[in-house]
Biopython code that builds the backbone (N, CA, C, O; Angstrom):
import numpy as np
from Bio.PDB.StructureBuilder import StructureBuilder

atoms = [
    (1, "UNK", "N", (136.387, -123.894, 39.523)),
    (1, "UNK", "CA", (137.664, -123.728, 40.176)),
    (1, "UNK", "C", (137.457, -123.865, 41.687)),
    (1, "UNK", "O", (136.627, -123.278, 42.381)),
    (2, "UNK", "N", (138.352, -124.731, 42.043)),
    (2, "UNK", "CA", (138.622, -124.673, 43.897)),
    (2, "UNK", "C", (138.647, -123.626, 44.459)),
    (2, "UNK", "O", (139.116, -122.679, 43.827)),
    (3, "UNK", "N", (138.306, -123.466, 45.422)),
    (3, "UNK", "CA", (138.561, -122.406, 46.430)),
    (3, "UNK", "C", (139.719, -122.493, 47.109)),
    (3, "UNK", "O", (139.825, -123.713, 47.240)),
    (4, "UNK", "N", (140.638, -122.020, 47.616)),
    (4, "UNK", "CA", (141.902, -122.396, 48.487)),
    (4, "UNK", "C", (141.792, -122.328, 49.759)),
    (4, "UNK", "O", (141.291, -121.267, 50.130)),
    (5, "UNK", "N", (142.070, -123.061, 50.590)),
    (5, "UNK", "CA", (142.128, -123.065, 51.945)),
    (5, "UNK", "C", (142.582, -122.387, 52.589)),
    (5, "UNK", "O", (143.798, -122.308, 52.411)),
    (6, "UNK", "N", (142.086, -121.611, 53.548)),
    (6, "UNK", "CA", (143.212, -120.833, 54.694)),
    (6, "UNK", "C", (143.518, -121.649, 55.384)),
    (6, "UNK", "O", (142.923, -122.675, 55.714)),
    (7, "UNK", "N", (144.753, -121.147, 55.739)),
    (7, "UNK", "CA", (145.979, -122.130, 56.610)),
    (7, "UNK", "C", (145.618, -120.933, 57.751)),
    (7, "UNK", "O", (145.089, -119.847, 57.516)),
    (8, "UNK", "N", (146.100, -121.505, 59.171)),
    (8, "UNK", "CA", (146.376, -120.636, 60.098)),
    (8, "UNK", "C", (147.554, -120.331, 60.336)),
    (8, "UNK", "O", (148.371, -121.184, 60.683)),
    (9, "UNK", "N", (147.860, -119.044, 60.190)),
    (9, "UNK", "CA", (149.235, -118.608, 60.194)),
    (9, "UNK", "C", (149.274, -117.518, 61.575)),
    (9, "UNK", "O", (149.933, -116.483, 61.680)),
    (10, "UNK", "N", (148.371, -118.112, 62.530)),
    (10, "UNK", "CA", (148.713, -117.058, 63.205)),
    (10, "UNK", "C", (150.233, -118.059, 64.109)),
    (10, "UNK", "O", (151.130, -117.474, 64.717)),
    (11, "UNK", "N", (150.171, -119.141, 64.001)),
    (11, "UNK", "CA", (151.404, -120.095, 64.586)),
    (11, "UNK", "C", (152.437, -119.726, 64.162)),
    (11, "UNK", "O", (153.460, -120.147, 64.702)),
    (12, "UNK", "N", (152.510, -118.961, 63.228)),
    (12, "UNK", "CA", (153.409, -119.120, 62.162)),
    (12, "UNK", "C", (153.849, -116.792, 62.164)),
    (12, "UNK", "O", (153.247, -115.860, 61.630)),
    (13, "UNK", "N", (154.802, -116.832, 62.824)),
    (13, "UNK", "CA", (155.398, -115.594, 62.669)),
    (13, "UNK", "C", (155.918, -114.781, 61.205)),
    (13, "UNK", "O", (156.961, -115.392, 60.973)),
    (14, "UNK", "N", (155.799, -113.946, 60.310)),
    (14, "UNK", "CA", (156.331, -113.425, 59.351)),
    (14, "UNK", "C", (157.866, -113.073, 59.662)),
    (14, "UNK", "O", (158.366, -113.191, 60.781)),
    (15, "UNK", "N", (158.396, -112.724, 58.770)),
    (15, "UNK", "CA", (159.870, -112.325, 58.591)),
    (15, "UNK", "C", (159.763, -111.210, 59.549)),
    (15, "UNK", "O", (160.084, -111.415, 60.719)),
    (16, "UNK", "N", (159.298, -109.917, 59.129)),
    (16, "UNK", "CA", (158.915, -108.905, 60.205)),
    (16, "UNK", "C", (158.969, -109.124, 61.350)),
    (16, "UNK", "O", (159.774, -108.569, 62.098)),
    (17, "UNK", "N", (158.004, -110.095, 61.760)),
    (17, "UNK", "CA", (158.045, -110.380, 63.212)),
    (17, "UNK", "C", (159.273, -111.284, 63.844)),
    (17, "UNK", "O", (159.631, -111.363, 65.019)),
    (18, "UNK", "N", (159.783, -111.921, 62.702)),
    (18, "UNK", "CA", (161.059, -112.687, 63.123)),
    (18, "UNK", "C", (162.436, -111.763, 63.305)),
    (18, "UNK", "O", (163.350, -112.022, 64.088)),
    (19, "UNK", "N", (162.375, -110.695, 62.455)),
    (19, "UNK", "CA", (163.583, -109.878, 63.008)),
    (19, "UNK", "C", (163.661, -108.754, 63.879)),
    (19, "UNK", "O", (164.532, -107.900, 64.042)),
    (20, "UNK", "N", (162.127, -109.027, 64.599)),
    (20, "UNK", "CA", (162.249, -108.004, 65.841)),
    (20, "UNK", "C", (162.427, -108.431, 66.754)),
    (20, "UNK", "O", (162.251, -107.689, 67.721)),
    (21, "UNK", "N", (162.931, -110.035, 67.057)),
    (21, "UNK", "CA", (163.273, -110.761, 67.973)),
    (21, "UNK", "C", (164.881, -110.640, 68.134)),
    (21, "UNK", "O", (165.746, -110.105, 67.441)),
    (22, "UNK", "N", (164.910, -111.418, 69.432)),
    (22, "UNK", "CA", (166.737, -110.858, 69.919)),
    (22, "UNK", "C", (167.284, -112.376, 69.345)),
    (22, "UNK", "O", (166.416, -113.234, 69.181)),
    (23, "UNK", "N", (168.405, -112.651, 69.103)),
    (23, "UNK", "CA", (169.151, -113.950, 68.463)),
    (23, "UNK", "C", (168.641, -114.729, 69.554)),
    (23, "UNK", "O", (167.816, -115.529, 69.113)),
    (24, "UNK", "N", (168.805, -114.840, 70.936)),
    (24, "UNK", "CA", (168.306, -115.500, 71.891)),
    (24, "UNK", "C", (166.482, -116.363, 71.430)),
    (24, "UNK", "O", (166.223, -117.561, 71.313)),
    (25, "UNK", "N", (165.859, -115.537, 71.327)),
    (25, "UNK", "CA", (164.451, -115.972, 71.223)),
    (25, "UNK", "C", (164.550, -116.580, 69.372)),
    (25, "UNK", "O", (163.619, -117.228, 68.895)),
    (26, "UNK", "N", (165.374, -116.349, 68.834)),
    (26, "UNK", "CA", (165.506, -117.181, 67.488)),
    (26, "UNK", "C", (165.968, -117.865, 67.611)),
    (26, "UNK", "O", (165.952, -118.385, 66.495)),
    (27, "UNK", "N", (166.831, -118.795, 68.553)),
    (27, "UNK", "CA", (167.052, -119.761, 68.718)),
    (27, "UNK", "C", (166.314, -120.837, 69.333)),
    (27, "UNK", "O", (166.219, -122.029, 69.041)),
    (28, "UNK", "N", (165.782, -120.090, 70.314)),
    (28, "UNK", "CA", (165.242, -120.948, 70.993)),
    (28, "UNK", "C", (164.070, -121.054, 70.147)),
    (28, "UNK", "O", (163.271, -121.857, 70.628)),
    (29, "UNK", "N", (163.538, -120.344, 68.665)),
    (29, "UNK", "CA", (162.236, -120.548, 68.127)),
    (29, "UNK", "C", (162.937, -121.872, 67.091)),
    (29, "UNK", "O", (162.546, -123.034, 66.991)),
    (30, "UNK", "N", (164.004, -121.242, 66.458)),
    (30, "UNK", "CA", (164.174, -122.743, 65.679)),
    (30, "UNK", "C", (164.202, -123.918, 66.298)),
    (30, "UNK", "O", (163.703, -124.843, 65.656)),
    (31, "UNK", "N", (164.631, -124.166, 67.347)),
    (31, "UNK", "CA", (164.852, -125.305, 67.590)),
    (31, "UNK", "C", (163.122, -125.770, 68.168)),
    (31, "UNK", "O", (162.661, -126.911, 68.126)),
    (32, "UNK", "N", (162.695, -125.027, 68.476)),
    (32, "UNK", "CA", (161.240, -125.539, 68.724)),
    (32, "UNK", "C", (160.446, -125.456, 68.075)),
    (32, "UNK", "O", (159.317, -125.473, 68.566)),
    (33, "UNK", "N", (160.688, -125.253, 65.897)),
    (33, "UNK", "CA", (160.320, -125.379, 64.846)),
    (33, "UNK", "C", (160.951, -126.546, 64.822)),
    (33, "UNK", "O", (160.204, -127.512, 64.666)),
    (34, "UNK", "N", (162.218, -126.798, 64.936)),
    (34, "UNK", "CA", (163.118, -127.953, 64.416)),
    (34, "UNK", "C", (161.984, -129.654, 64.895)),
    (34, "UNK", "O", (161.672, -130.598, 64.169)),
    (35, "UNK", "N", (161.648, -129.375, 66.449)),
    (35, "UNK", "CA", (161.502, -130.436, 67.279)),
    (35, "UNK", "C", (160.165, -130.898, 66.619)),
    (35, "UNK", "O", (159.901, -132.075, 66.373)),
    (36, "UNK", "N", (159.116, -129.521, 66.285)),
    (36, "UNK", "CA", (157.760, -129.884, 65.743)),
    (36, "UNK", "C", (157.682, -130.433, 64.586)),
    (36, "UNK", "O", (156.787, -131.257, 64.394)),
    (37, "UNK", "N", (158.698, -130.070, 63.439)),
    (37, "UNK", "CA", (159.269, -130.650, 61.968)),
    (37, "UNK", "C", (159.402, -132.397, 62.376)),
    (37, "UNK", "O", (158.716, -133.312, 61.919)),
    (38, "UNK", "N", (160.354, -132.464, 63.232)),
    (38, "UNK", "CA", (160.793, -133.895, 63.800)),
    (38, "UNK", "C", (159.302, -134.798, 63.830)),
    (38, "UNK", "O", (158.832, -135.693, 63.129)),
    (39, "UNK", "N", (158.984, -134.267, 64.680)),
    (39, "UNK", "CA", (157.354, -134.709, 65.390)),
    (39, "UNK", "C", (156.450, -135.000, 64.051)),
    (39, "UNK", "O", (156.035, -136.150, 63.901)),
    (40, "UNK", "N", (156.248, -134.368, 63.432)),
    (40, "UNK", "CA", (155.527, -134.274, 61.907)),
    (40, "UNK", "C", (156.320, -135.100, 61.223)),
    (40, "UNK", "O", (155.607, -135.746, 60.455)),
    (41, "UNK", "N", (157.241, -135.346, 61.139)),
    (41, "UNK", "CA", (158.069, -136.362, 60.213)),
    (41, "UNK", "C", (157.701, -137.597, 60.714)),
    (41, "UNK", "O", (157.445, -138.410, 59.826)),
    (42, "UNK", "N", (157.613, -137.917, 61.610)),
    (42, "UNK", "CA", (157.588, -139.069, 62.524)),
    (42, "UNK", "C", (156.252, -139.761, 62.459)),
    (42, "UNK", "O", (156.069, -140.967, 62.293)),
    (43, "UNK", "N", (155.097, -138.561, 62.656)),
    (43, "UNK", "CA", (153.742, -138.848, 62.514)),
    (43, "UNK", "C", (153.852, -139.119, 61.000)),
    (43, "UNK", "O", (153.860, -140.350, 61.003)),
    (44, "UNK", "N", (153.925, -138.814, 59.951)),
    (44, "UNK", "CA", (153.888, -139.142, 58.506)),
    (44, "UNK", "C", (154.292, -140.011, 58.011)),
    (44, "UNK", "O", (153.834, -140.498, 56.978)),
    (45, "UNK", "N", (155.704, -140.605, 58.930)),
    (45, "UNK", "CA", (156.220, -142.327, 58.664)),
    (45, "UNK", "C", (155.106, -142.954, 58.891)),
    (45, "UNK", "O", (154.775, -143.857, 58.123)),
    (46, "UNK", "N", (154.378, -142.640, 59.882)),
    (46, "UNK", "CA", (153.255, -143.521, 60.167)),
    (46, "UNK", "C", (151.936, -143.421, 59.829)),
    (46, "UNK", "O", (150.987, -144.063, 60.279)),
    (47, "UNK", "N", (151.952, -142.646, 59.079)),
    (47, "UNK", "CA", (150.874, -142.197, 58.320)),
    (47, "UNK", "C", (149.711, -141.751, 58.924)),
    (47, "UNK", "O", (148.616, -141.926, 58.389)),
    (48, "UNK", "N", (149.896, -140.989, 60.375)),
    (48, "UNK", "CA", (149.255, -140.539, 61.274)),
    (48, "UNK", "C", (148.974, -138.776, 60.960)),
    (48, "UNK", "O", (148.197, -138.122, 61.657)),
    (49, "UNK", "N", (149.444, -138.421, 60.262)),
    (49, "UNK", "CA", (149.785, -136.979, 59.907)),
    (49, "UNK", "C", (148.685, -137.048, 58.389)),
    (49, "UNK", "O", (148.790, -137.525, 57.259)),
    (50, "UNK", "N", (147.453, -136.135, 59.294)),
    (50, "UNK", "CA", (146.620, -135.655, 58.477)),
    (50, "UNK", "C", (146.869, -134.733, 57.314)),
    (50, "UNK", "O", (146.640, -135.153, 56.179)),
    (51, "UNK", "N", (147.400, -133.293, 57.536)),
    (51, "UNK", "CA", (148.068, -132.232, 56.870)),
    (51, "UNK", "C", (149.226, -132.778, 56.105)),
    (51, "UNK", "O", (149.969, -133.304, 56.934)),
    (52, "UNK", "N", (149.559, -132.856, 55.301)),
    (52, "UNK", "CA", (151.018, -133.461, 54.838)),
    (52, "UNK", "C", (151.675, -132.108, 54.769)),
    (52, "UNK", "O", (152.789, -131.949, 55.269)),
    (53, "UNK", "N", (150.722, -130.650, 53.880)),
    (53, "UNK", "CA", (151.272, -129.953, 53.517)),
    (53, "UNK", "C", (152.145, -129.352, 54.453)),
    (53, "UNK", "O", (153.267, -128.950, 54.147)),
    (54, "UNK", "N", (151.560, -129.266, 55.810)),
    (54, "UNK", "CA", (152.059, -128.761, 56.973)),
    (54, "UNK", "C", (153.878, -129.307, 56.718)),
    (54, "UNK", "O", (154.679, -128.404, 56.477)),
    (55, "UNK", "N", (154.278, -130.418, 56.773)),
    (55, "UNK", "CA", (155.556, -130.642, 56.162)),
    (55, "UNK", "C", (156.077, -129.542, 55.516)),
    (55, "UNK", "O", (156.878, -128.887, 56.182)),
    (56, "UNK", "N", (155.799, -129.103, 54.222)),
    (56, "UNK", "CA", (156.422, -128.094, 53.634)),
    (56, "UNK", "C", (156.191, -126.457, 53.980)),
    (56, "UNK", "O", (156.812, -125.606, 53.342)),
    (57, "UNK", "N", (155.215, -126.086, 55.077)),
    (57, "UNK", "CA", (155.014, -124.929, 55.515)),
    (57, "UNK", "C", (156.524, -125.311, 56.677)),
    (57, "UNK", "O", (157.520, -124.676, 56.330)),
    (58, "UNK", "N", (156.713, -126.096, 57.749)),
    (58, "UNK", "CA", (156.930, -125.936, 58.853)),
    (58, "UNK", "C", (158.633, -125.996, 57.654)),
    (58, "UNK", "O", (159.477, -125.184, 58.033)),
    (59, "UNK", "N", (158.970, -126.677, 56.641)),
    (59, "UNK", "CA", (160.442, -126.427, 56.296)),
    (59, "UNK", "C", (160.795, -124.812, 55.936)),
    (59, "UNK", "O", (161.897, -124.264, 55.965)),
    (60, "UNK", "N", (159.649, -124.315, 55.632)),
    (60, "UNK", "CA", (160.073, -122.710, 55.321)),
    (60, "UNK", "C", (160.145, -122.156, 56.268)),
    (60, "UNK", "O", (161.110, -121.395, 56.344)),
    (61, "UNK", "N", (159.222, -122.225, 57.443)),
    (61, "UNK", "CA", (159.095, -121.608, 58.849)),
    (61, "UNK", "C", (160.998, -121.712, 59.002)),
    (61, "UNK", "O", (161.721, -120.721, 59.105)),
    (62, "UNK", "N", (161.398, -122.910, 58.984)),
    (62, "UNK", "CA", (163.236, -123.467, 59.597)),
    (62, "UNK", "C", (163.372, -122.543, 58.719)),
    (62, "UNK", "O", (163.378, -121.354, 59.040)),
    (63, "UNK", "N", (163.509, -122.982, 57.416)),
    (63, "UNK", "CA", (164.138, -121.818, 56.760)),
    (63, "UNK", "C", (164.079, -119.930, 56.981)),
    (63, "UNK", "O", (165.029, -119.253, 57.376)),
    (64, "UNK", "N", (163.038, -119.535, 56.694)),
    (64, "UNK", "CA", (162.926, -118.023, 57.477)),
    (64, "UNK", "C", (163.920, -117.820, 58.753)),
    (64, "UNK", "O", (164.787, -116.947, 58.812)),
    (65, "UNK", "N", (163.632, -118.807, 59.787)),
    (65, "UNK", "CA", (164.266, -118.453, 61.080)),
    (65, "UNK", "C", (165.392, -118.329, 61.067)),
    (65, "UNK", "O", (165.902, -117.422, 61.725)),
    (66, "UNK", "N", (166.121, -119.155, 60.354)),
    (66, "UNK", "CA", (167.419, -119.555, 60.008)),
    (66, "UNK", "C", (168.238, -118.252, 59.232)),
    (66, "UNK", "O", (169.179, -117.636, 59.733)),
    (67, "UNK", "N", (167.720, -118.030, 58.071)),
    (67, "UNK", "CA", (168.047, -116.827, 57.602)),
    (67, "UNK", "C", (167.993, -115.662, 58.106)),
    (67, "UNK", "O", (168.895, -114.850, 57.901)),
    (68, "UNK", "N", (166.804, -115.350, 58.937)),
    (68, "UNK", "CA", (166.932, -114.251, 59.618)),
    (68, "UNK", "C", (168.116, -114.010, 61.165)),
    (68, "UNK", "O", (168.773, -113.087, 61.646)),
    (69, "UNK", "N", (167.849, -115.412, 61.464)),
    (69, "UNK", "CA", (169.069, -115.670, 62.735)),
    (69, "UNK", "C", (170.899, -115.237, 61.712)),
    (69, "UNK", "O", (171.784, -114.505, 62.155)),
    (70, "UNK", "N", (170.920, -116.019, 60.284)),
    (70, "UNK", "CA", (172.333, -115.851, 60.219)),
    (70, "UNK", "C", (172.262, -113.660, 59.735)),
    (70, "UNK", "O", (173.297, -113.028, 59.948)),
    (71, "UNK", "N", (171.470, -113.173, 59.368)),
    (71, "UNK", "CA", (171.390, -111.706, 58.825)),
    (71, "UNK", "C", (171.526, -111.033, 60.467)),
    (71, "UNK", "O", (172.111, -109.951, 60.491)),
    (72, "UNK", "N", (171.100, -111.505, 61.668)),
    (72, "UNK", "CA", (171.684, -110.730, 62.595)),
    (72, "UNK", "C", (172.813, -111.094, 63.607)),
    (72, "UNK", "O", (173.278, -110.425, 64.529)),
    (73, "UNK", "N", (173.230, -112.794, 63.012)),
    (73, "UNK", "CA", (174.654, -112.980, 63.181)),
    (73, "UNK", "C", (175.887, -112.110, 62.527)),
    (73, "UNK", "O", (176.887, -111.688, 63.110)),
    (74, "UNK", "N", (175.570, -111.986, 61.327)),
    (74, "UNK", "CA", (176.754, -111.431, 60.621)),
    (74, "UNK", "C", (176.916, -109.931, 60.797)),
    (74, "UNK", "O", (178.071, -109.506, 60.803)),
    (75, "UNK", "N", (175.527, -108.738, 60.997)),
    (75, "UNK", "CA", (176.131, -107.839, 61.640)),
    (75, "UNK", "C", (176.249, -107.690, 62.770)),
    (75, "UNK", "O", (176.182, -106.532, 63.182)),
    (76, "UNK", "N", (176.418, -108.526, 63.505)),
    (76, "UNK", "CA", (177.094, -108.549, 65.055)),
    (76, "UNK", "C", (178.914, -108.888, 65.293)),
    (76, "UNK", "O", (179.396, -108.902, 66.426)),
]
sb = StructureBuilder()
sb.init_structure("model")
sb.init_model(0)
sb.init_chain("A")
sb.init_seg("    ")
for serial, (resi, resn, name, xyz) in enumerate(atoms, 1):
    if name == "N":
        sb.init_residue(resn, " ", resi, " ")
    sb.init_atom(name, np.array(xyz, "f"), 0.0, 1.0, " ", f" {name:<3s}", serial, name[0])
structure = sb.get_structure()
């Protein structure tokens, strides 16, 4: 059996750490998840993008942020 790889997640904030942030700094984190997603998409058209998996880590990263941004939209 394989061994599994560690990923570095220290780039990569938990939920925890995402909802101790103010809506301000979650925005400005998605969109500078959004831009690096872009960037990685772009490198992978071109088949310059070593990690592929990184693709599907950085869509959950959007996702998390996203969810946690609309949970402290709605009680505001």
């Amino acid at each position: 059996m394989a061994a599994k790889k560690k990923t570095d997640k220290s780039a990569r904030p938990a939920a925890a750490d995402l909802r101790s942030m103010s809506v301000e700094e979650l925005r400005g984190k998605l969109a500078e998840q959004r831009q690096e997603l872009m960037t990685a998409r772009f490198k992978h058209a071109a088949a310059q993008l070593e990690k592929t998996s990184e693709l599907k880590a950085m869509r959950k990263q959007v996702a998390r942020i996203e969810t946690v941004l609309n949970e402290k939209e709605q009680r505001a």
